[in-house]
N, C-alpha and C positions, 0 to 999 in steps of 0.2 A: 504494500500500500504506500500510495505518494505522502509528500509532504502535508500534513494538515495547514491548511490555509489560512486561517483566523488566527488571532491574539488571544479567543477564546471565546468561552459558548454566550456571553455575552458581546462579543464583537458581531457573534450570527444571529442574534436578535435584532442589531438596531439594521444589519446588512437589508435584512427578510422586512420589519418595520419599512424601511425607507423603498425598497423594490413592491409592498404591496401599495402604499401610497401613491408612489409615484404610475403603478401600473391604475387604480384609479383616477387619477388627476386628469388622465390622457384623452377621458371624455369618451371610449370607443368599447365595445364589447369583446369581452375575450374569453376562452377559454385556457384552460391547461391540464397536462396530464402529467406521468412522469414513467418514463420505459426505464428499463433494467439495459444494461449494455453489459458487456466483457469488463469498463473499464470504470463501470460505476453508476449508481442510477441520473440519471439524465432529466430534468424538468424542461418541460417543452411548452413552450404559449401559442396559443393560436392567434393572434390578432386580428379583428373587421369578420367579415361573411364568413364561413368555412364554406359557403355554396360559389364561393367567388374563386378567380383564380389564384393557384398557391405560386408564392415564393419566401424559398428559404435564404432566411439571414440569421446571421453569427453578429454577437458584438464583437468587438475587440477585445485585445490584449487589457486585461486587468479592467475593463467594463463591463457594464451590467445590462440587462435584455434591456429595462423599462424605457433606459436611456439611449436606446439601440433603434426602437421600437418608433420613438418621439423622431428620430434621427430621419426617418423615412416615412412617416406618417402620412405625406401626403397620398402615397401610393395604396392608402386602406377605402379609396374611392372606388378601385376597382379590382383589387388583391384583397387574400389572406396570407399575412404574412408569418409565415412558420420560423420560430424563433426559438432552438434551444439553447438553455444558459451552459454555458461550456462547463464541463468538470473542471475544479481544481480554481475555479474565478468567481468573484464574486455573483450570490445569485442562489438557487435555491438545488442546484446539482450537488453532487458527491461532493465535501468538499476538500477533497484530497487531491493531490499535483499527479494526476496518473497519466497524464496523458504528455507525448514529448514531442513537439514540433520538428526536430529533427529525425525521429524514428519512424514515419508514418501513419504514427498513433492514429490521429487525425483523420486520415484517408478510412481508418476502417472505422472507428466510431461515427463517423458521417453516415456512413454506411448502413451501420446498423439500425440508426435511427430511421433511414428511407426504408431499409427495410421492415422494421417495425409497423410505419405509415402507410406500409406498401405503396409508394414512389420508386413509380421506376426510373424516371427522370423529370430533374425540376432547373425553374429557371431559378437562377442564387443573386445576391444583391448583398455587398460585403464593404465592410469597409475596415483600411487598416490592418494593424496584426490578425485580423479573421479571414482577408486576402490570401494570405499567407497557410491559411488551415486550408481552405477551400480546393487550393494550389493542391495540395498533398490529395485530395481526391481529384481533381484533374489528370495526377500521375498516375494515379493506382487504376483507378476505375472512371476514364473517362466518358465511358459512356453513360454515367448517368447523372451529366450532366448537360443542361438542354443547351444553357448560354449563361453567360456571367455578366453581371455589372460590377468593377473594382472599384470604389471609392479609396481618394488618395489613400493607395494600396501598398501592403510589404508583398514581402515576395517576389519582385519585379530586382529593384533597387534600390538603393537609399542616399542619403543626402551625405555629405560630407561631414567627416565624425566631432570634429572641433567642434563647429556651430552646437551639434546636437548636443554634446559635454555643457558648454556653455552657457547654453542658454536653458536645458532641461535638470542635468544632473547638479547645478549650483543652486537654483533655486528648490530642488529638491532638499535636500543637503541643508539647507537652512530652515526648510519648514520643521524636519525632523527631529534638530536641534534646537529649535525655538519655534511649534504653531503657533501663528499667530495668523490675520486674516492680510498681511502685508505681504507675508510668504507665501503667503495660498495664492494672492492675486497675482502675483511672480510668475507661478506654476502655469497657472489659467490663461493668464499674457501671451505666453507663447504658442499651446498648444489653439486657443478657442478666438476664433474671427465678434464672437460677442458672446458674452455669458449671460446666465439665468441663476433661480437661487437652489434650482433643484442638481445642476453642477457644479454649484460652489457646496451645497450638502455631500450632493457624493464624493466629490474629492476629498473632502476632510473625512469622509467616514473611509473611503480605501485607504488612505493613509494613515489611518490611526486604530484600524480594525482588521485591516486585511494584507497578508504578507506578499509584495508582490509578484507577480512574475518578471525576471530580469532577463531571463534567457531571450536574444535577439529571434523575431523570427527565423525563419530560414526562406533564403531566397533560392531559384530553380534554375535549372541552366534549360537551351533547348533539348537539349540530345533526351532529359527527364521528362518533356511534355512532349515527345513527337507524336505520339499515339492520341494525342486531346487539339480537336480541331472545332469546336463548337465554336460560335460569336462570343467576342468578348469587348465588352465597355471600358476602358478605362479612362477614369475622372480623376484629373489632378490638379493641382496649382502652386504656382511659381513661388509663392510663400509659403509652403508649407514647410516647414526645416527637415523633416524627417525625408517624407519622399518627393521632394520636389518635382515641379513637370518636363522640367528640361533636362531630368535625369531618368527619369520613367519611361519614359513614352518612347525618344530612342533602344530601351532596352525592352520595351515589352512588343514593339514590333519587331525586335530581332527572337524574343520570345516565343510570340503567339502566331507571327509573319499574318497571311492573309486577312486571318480573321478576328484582328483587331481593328477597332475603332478607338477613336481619342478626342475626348473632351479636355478642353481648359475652363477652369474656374477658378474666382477671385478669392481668396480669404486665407486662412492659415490652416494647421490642419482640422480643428475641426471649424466645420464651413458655419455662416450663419443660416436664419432661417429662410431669407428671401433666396438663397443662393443653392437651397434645398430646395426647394420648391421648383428652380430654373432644372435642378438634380431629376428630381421625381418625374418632370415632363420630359425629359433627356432619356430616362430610361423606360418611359413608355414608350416612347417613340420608336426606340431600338426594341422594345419587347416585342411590337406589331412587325415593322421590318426583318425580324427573326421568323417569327409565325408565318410571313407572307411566301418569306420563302422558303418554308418544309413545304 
């Protein structure tokens, strides 16, 4: 069994508090279930219609579904969007580190979830270190996926290491050693294009409840995706410090070659909501042009 992920059985109260709030604040109807895997049981949300069409999305690295969810929300107009919380992250899964981005872990607990759902193939919508998980089912078993949308995505490439030290791992480093809400707004500064107060709660509650994950994702070469030819979206921007677009986008069409497409977008990594919105019409648009031509 992985690493236990909390500071303790009260760091996974106020985790669970803050994820059922925020998953009712959201205004939308949802269900949830929770399937058994190989690597630990699995909490799965349904988000909007379940009569509507499905896509699956993963949060990122060290975030949580509600805020995953709110992320792409405009897309619950004509989607149900199938949202498991990752094992070993915050969120309402196993909460032990079992699963390893570099091992393939990934690729088969994807897996068995579709299996589970019996999905045989679906269209996915990612963003971030969850880019990066999705990638590892692309390698393994690319057939069952339909098409991708990567929001400013790992797995591709990444941004130069200084900036990201600098500007993420100092203001870290000083929250830890002194919370306080000056350190936090350090933190938020760089990563978020505008904040809210339900990301300024989750930040201080990951950071003072939940141990995080450090391990970088893992990026793919072509020769590991030659067999995954489905459409793929990728959505970047020129400020984002992690994966910027002018490091991406060259690298993910030497990646994915034909069947990528490439969007630019303004903000840092995580985008605002007007710029989300421009997001959500960008990948219906590609979802239809997908479908048109199966």
């Amino acid at each position: 069994m992985g690493q236990f992920v909390y500071k303790n059985q009260d760091s996974i109260q106020k985790i669970h508090t803050f994820y059922d709030k925020t998953m009712e604040s959201l205004g939308f109807g949802f269900e949830e279930s929770y399937l058994e895997t190989a690597y630990g049981t699995t909490h799965v949300v349904f988000a909007g219609d379940r009569q509507k069409k499905p896509l699956f999305t993963l949060h990122g690295g060290n975030g949580i579904t509600p805020l995953n969810i709110q992320l792409f929300k405009p897309l619950l107009q004509s989607h149900c969007l199938i949202a498991p919380d990752v094992i070993g992250m915050p969120g309402k899964s196993d909460p032990h580190r079992n699963l390893n981005i570099h091992k393939n872990d990934y690729a088969y607990w994807i897996r068995e979830i579709l299996n589970a759902l019996r999905i045989e193939k679906v269209m996915a919508v990612v963003s971030s270190y969850s880019a990066s998980m999705l990638l590892s089912l692309a390698k393994l078993f690319p057939e069952r996926i339909a098409a991708a949308a990567l929001l400013v995505p790992s797995g591709i490439t990444h941004g130069p290491i200084l900036p990201i030290i600098r500007s993420m791992a100092f203001p870290f480093m000083k929250y830890y050693l002194h919370p306080n809400p000056k350190a936090l707004d350090g933190i938020l500064a760089t990563m978020c294009e505008e904040t809210n107060d339900l990301w300024r709660e989750f930040m201080d509650l990951m950071m003072s409840c939940y141990k995080m994950e450090m391990r970088p994702p893992k990026e793919y070469k072509r020769k590991e995706l030659m067999s995954f030819s489905a459409p793929v979206l990728v959505i970047a921007s020129a400020d984002d410090v992690f994966f910027p677009a002018h490091k991406v986008f060259p690298a993910a069409e030497h990646l994915f070659g034909r069947s990528v497409s490439m969007l630019t977008i303004t903000g840092k990594h995580l985008p605002s909501q007007r710029t989300m919105l421009e997001v959500c019409d960008e990948i219906e648009v590609f979802e239809k042009e997908v479908r048109g031509a199966e």
